[in-house]
N, C-alpha and C positions, 0 to 999 in steps of 0.2 A: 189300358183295359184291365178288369180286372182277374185273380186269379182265384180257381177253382181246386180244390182237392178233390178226389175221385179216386172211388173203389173199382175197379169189375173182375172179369173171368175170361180169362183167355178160352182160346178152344180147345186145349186141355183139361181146362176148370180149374186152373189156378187161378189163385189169388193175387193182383196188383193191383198197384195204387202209386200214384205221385199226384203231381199239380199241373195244370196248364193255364194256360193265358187266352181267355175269347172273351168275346162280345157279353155272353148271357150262358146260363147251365146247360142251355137246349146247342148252342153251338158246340160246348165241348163233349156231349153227347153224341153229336155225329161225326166228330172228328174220333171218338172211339170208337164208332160202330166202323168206320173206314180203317182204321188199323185192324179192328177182327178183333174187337174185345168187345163184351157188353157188360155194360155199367149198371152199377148194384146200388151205388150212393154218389151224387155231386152236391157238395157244400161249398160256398166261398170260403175260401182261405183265410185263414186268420195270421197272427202275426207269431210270434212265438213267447212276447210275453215275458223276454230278460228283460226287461228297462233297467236293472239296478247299476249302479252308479260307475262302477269297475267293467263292465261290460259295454256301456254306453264310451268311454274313457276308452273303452280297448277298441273300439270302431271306429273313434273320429282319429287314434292312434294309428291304424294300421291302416286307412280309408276307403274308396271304394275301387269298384273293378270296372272300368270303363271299355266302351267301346273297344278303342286302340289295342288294350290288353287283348280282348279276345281275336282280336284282326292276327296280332303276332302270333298266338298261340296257334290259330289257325295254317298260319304259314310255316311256320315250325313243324308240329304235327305233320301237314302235310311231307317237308323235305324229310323228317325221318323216316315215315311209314316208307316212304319211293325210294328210302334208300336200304330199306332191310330192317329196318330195326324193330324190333317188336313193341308193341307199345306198351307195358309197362315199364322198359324202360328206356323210353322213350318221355313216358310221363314225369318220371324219377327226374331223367337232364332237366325237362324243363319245370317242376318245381323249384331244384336247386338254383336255376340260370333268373326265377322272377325275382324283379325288384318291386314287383306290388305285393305286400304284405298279405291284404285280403286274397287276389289269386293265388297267392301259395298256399293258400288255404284249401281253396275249392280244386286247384288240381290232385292235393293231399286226398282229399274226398272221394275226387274219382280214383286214385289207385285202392283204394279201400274197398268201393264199389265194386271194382272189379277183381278183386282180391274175393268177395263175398259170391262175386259168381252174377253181378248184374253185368249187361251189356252197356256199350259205353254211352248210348241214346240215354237208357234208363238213369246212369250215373247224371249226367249233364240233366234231365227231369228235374232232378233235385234241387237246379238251382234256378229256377225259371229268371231273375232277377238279373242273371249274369248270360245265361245261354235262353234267346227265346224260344217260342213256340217254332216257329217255321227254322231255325238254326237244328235245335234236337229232332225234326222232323226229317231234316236233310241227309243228317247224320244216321237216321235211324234206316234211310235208305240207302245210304250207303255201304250199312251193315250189312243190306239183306241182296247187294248187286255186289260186293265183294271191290265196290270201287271208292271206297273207302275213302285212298288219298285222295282224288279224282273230286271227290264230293267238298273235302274241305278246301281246297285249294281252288273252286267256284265260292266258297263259301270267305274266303278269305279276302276273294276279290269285288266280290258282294258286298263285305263290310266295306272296304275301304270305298268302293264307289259309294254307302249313306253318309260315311263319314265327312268325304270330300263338300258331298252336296251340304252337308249342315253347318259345315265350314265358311263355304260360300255365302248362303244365308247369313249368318252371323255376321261375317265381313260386312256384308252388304247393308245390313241393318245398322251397324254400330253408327253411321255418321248420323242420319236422322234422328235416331235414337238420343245420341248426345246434342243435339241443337234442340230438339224440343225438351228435354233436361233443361238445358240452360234457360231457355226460354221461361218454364215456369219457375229455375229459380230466379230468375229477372222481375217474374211477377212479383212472386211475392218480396223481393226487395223491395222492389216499388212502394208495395201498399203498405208494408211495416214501418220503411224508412224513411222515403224518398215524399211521398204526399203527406203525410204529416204537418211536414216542415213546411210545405206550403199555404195547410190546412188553419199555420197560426197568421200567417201575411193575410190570405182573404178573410179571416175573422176582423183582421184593422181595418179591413175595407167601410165597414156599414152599409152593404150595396148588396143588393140582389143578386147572385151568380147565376150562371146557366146550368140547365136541367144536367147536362153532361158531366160539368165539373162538381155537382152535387150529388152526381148518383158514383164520380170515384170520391168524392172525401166519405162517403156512405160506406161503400167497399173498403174502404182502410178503414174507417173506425171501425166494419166487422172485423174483420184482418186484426187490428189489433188487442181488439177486448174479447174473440173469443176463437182465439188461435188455438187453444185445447181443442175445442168442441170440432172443427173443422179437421182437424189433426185425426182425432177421434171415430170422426164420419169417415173419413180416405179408409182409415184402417180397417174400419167395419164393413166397407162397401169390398174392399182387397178380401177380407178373410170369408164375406157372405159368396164373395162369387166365388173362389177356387171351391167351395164345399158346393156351391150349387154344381159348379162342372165335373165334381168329381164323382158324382153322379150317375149314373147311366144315361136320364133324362136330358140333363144339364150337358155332359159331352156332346151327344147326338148334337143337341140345339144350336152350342157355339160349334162345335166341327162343321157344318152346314151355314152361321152365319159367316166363319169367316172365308169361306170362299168363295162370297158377295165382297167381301171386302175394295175397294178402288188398289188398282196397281198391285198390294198383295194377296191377294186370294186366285188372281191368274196364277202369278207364283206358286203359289200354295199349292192347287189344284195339278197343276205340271209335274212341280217334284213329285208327289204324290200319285201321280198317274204314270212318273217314270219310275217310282221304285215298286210298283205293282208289276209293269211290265218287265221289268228286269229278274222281280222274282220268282213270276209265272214263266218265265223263259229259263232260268236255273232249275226251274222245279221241272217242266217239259224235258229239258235236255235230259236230267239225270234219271227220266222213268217213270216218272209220278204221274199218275194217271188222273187223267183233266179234274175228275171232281173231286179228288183228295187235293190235288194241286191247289185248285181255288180256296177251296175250305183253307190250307196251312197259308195262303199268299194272303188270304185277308185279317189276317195276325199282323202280319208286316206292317199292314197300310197303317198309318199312324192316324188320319182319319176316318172314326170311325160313322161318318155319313158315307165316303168314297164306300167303307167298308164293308155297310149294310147292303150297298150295291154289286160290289160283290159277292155278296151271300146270296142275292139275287138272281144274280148268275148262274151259279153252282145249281141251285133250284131249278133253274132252265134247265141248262143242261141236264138235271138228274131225271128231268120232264122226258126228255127227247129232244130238244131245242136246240138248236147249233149255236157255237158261240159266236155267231155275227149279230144274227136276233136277240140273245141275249147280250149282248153289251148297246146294240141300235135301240134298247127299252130302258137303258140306263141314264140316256141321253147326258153325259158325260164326254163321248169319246169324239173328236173330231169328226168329219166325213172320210178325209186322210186316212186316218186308224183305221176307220171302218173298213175300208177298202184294201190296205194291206193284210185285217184280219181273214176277209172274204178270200184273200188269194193265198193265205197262208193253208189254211183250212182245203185249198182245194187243191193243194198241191202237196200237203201232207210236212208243212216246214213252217209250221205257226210258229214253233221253239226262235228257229233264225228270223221269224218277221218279227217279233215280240222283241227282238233284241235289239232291231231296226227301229219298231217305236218307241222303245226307250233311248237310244241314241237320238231321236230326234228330240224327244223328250228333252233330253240333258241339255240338248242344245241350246234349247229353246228357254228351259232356267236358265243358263247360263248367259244370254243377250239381257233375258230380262236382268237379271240382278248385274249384269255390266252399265244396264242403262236406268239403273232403279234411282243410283243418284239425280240424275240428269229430270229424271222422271217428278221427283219431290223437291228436289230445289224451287218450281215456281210454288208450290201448294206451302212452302216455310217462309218464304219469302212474302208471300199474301198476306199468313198468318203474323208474320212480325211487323207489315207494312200497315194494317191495321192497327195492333197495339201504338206502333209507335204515333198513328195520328190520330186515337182514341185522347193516349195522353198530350199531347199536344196540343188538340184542340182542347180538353178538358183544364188541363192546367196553366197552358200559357196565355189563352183568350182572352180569361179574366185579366190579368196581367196587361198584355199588350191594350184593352180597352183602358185601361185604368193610365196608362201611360198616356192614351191619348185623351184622356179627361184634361190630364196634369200641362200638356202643352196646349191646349187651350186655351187655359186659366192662364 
């Protein structure tokens, strides 16, 4: 998603301003009207505009800040605030202790930050890139409930459960991933190399070939007189789409296509719908009151169709709506869900049923991507089982007819 700079006034009538992460201008407008500030100017973010060559050199030198960093730094944090230490220095150890180049930077920052008299939410604002939206939001309530460590140490455990899950996904992806690789580079061996060579034996024929074996010596001689051009298309259709998606229009579209997707978009849709509920259950526990909560949890969701739907939500509920009716208008959520949220809601324990649908959630990734192989093995095997008797009949037909000319004569 992208990000937003922004002016307003607190209820003093001071003056701040950082960046956040939403949907559109109008979403991070009501994420500040719910912290108690009113916005004066929201512009999209720009970028800052060093490119020069010694600065570019000093980024891909010192690299970036990953997940994992901020998961440690979370747990860290956490053990020293619980054990007395004050947090600057506490920030100090752990600047000294990074081996990531660039976080030693950004913790430098926040001792700065708060050296100048920001609070540590507002520090950590600064860097939306390394600490998100719902991350500084959590933290910014734990500033104001005094349970500070309490907050990062959910927050800690929070990372490592996306992390776990993106890991999973990965794993699970890499085998298909690499056969259909191979695959197309098999093709295009083929048609560069491999039909060719055939392509000079049926010319000594003087015989009429079949439609099939004529439409592959057709495809190899595109294949090999205008391998630029084709080259050229891939990389054009690659670079037209990521700019289409990067989009506002273009996300929405593909976020929403691919959870039609066969085998992966149930996937998709699940992790998705368990890291919504794990946040909305983090966000419930530590205080956050349901419509700020939805508001900061649909940052998280990574699709931003799931997302729009939760914005949808929050709008119920801001309605007067209860959250059964609105998430039962989402048509998203199982009957299951629906029916642990009805009882969560009326029993005053949505926070622990949330955390129940996300455990089932996880689960439920977790079979899928256990069985994901098992799942696309027949759908590769189809795909290779045709190629192999495309060529086969195309290139050997000729051939084995031609043999049996030759023993007749």
């Amino acid at each position: 998603m992208p990000f937003f700079s922004y002016k307003a006034r607190n209820s003093n009538g001071d003056l701040v301003q950082g960046v956040l992460e939403a949907l559109d201008a109008d979403a991070v407008a009501r994420q500040l009207f719910s912290n108690g500030v009113v916005p004066t100017s929201i512009e999209p973010a720009t970028a800052s505009g060093d490119a020069s060559i010694p600065s570019l050199w000093r980024r891909i030198r010192e690299g970036r800040v990953s997940p994992i960093d901020v998961q440690l730094f979370s747990r860290q944090l956490y053990t020293l605030i619980r054990a007395g230490v004050p947090i600057m220095r506490g920030l100090a150890g752990l600047q000294e202790s990074s081996v990531n180049k660039a976080f030693r930077k950004v913790i430098q920052d926040l001792r700065e930050s708060l050296d100048s008299g920001r609070e540590l939410s507002a520090a950590m604002r600064r860097h939306p890139n390394v600490f998100s939206l719902f991350y500084v939001s959590m933290v910014r309530v734990g500033e104001m409930t005094g349970r500070l460590d309490l907050i990062l140490l959910r927050l800690a455990e929070h990372l490592e459960f996306e992390r776990d899950m993106r890991n999973r996904i990965k794993t699970a992806l890499r085998y298909p991933v690499f056969v259909l690789a191979v695959m197309v580079i098999a093709l295009v061996v083929v048609n560069i190399f491999v039909i060719p060579q055939f392509a000079r034996v049926f010319a000594s024929f003087n015989a009429p070939l079949p439609v099939l074996t004529q439409f592959l010596l057709g495809m190899s001689e595109f294949f090999v007189d205008y391998w630029y051009l084709i080259f050229a298309v891939v990389i054009g259709v690659v670079i037209a789409f990521r700019s289409f998606i990067s989009t506002k229009a273009g996300r929405f579209w593909w976020d929403r296509v691919i959870l039609k997707f066969p085998i992966f978009g149930r996937i998709v849709l699940k992790a998705t719908l368990a890291r919504f509920s794990r946040s909305f259950a983090l966000s419930s526990k530590s205080g956050v009151p349901i419509v700020q909560a939805l508001n900061v949890v649909a940052s998280t969701v990574d699709n931003t169709f799931i997302a729009q739907h939760v914005e949808n939500m929050r709008e119920g509920v801001e309605r007067g709506d209860s959250i059964l009716r609105t998430a039962t208008a989402t048509n998203v959520f199982t009957p299951v869900v629906l029916q642990m949220i009805a009882v969560g809601e009326e029993t005053g324990a949505l926070d622990e049923l949330m955390d129940e649908i996300a455990t089932m959630y996880e689960g439920e990734v977790e079979y899928e991507l256990k069985t994901l192989s098992s799942n696309i093995e027949p759908i590769l095997i189809i795909i290779l089982g045709v190629m192999v008797l495309v060529l086969a009949l195309g290139v050997f037909v000729p051939i084995w007819d031609l043999g049996r000319v030759a023993l007749k004569k």
